[in-house]
C-alpha positions as CSV (number, residue, x, y, z in Angstrom):
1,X,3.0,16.8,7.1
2,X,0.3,14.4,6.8
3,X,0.8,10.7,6.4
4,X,-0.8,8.1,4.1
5,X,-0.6,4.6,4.9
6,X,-1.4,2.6,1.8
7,X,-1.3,-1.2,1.4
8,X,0.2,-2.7,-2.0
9,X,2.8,0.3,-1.9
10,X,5.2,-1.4,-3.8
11,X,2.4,-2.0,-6.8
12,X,2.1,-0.4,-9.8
13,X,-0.8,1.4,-8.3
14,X,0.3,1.6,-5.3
15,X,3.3,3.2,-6.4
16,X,1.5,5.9,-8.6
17,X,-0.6,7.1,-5.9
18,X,2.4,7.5,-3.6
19,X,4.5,9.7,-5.6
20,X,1.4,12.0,-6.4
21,X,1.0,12.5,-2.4
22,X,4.7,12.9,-1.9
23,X,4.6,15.4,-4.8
24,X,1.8,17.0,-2.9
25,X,3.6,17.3,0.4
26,X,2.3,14.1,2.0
27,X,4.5,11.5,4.2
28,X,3.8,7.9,3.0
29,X,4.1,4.8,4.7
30,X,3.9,1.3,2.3
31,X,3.4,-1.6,3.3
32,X,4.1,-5.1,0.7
33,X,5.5,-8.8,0.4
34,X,8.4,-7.2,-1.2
35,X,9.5,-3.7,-0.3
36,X,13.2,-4.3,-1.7
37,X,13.0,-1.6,-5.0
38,X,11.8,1.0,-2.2
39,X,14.1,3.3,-0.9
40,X,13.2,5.3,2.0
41,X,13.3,8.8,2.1
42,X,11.7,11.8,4.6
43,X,8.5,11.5,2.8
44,X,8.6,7.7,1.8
45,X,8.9,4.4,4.7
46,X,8.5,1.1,3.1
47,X,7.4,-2.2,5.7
48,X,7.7,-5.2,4.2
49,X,4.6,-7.0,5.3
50,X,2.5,-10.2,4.8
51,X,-1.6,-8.7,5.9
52,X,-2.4,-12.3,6.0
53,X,0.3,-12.9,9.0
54,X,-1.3,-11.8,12.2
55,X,2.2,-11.4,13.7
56,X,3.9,-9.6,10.5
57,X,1.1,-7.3,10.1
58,X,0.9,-6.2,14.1
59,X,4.6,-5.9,13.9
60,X,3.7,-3.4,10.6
61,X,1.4,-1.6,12.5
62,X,3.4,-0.9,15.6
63,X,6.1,0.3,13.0
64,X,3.4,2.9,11.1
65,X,2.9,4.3,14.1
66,X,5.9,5.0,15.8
67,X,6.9,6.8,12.2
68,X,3.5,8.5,12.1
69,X,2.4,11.0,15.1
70,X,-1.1,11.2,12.7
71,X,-2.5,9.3,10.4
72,X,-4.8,11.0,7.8
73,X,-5.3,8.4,4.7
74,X,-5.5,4.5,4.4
75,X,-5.7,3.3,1.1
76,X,-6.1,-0.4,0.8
77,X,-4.7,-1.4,-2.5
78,X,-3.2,-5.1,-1.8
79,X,-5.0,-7.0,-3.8
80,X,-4.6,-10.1,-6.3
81,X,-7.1,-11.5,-8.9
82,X,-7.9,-15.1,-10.0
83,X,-8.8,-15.8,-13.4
84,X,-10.4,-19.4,-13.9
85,X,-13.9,-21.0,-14.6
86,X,-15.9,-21.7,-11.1
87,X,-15.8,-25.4,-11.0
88,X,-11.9,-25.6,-11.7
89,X,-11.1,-23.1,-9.0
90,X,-10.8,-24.9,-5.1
91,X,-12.0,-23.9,-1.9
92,X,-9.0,-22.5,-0.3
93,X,-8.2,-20.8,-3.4
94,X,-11.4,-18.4,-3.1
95,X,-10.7,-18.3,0.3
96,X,-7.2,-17.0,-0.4
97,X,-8.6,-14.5,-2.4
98,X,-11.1,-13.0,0.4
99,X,-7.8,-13.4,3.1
100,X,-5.5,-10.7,1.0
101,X,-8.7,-8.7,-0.7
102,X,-11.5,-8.5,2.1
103,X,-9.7,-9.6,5.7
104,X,-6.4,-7.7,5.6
105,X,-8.4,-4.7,4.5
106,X,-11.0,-5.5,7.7
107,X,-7.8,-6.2,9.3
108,X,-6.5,-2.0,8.6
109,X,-9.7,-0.8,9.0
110,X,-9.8,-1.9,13.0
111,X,-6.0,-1.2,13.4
112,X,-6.1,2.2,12.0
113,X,-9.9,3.2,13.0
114,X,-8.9,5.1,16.4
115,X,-6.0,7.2,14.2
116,X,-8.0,7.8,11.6
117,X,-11.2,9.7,14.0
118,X,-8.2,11.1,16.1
119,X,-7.6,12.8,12.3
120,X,-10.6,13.5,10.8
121,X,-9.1,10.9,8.0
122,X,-10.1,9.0,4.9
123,X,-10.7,5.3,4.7
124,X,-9.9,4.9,1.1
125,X,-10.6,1.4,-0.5
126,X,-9.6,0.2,-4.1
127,X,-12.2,-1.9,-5.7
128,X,-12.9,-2.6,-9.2
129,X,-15.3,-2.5,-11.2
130,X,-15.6,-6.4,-10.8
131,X,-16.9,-5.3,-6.9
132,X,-20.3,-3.5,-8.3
133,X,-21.1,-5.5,-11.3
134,X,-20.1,-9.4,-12.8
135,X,-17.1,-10.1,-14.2
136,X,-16.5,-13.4,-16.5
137,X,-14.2,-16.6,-15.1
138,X,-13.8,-13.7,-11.9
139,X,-15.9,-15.0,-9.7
140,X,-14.1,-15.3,-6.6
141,X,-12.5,-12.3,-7.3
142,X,-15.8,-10.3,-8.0
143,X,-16.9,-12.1,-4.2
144,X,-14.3,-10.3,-3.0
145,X,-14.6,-7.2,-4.6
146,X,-18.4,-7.0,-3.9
147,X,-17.6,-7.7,-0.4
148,X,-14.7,-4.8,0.0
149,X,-17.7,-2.4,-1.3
150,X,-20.7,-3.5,0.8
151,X,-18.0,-3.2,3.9
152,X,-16.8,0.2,3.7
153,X,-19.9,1.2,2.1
154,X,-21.4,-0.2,5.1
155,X,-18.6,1.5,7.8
156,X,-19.3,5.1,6.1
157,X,-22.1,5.6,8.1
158,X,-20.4,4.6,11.5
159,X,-17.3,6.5,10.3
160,X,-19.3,9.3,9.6
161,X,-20.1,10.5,13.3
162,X,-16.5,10.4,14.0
163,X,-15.4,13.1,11.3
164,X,-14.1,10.3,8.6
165,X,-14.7,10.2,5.4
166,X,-14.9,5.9,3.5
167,X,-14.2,6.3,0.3
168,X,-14.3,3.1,-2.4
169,X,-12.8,4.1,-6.0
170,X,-13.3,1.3,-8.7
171,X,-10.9,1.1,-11.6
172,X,-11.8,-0.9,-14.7
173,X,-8.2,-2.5,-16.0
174,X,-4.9,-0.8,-14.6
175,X,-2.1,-1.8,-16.5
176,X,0.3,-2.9,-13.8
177,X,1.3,-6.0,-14.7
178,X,0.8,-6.5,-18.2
179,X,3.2,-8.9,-20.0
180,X,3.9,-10.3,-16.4
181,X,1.6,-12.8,-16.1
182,X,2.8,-15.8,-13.7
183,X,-0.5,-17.3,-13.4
184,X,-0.4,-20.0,-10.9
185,X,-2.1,-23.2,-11.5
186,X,-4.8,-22.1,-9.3
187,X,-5.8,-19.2,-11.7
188,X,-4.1,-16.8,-9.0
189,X,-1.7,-13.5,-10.9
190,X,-0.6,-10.0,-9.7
191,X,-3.3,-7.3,-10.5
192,X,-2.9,-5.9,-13.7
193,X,-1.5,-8.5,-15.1
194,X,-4.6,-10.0,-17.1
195,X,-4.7,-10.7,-21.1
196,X,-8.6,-10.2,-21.1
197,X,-9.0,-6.6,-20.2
198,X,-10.5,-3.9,-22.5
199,X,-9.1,-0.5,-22.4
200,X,-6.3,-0.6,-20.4
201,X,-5.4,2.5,-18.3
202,X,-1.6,3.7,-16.7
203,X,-1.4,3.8,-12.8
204,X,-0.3,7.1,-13.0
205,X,-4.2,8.3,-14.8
206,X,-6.1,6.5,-12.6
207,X,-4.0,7.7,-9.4
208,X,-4.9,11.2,-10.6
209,X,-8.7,10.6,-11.1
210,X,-8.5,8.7,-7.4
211,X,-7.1,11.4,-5.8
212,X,-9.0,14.0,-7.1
213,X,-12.1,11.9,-6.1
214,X,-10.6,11.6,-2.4
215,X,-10.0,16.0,-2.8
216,X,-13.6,16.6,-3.6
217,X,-14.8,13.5,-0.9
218,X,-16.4,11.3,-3.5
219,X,-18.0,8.3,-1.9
220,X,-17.7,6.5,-4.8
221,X,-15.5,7.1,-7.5
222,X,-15.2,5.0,-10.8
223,X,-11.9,4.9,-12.5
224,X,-11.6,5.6,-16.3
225,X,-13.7,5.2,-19.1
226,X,-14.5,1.9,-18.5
227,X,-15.6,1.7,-14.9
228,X,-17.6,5.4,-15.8
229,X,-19.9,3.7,-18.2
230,X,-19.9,0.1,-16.6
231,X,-21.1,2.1,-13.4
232,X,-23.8,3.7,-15.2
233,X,-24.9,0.6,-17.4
234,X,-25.4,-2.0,-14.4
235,X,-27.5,0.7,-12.9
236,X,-29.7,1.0,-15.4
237,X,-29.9,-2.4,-17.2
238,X,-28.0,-5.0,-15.2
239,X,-28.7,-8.0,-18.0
240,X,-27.6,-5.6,-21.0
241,X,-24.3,-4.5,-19.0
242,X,-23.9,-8.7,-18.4
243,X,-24.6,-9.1,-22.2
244,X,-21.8,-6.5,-23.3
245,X,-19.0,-7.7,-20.7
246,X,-19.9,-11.5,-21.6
247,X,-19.3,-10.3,-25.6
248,X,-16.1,-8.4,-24.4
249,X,-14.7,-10.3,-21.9
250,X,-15.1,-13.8,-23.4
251,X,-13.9,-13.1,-27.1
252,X,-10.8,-12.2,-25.6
């Protein structure tokens, strides 16, 4: 049985791309804050686990592997957003942001590396669109994003020699959260949860295309409609695709 350890397990997200491994014979181990709606099962270990606690998360990953004798996918899905203008957002609110979006995902990628080449695995990272192109009153988000992608983007090639495959999938908006808002003060909500988005999709569609992305070894696989067309726009004419999301994004 293979395993898949994937961060953000208890997410809506999270949580979709679970049950279509275990429905596909796979082992998962999640890892969240709050793991207390997961039950575990032969094919299903939940850890509760704060990334950003160096103590917490060794503690996790001492747990994944004395579950897992292999490890063949990491998918780093733990994420949050933060929705506010530049000037009204503080320091160690961005940096917040980059500790739970970039660093605990650095964090996996060195504790996992030596399982992963023992595999032949997949480094699986969950953008957004947000981490190839801008994204309004996101910008410490987008940082973040942009920094996730230019990392494992970055890793493939090292990866690479070792018979591992680094994967980055960008969804547009996932609705995970919607109606379940509790924005902080700070501008800081669950993923998903935004009022702004266009074109919302289910977890369980974009889990689908994402793991039929990871089956055919896309490097990089954009989620939806959305993220399909957003991809292809900011390629071609960066200042039209900044036009069009400032029109849709703003008049929200």
């Amino acid at each position: 049985m293979k395993t898949a350890v994937i961060s953000g397990g208890a997410g809506g997200l999270g949580q979709a791309l679970s049950t279509a491994l275990q429905a596909d014979g796979w082992r998962c181990v999640l890892l969240d804050l709050d793991t207390t709606k997961l039950v575990d099962t032969d094919s299903q270990i939940a850890i509760p686990c704060d990334l950003t606690d160096a103590d917490q998360f060794a503690e996790a990953v001492a747990k994944t592997h004395a579950v897992a004798p292999t490890i063949d996918l990491v998918i780093y899905n733990a994420g949050i957003t933060q929705i506010g203008a530049f000037g009204e957002t503080p320091d160690a609110t961005h940096r917040k942001v980059f500790e739970i979006n970039y660093f605990a995902a650095v964090a996996m990628a060195r504790a996992f590396q030596t399982a992963l080449r023992d595999s032949n695995g997949t480094h699986l990272a969950i953008s957004s669109v947000a981490g190839f192109a801008p994204l309004y009153h996101r910008a410490a988000y987008a940082a973040s994003k942009h920094a996730l992608e230019g990392f494992f983007g970055s890793l493939r090639s090292e990866e690479a020699a070792h018979g591992v495959q680094t994967l980055i999938a960008a969804p547009s908006f996932v609705a995970t959260n919607i109606g379940n808002d509790a924005r902080q003060e700070d501008g800081i909500a669950r993923p998903g949860s935004a009022s702004d988005g266009i074109d919302y999709m289910s977890p369980q569609d974009a889990a689908q295309i994402i793991l039929r992305g990871v089956t055919r070894g896309v490097p990089m696989i954009p989620v939806g409609r959305v993220a399909r067309i957003s991809w292809l726009l900011n390629r071609l004419s960066p200042r039209l695709f900044q036009r069009l999301m400032e029109r849709n994004i703003k008049g929200q």
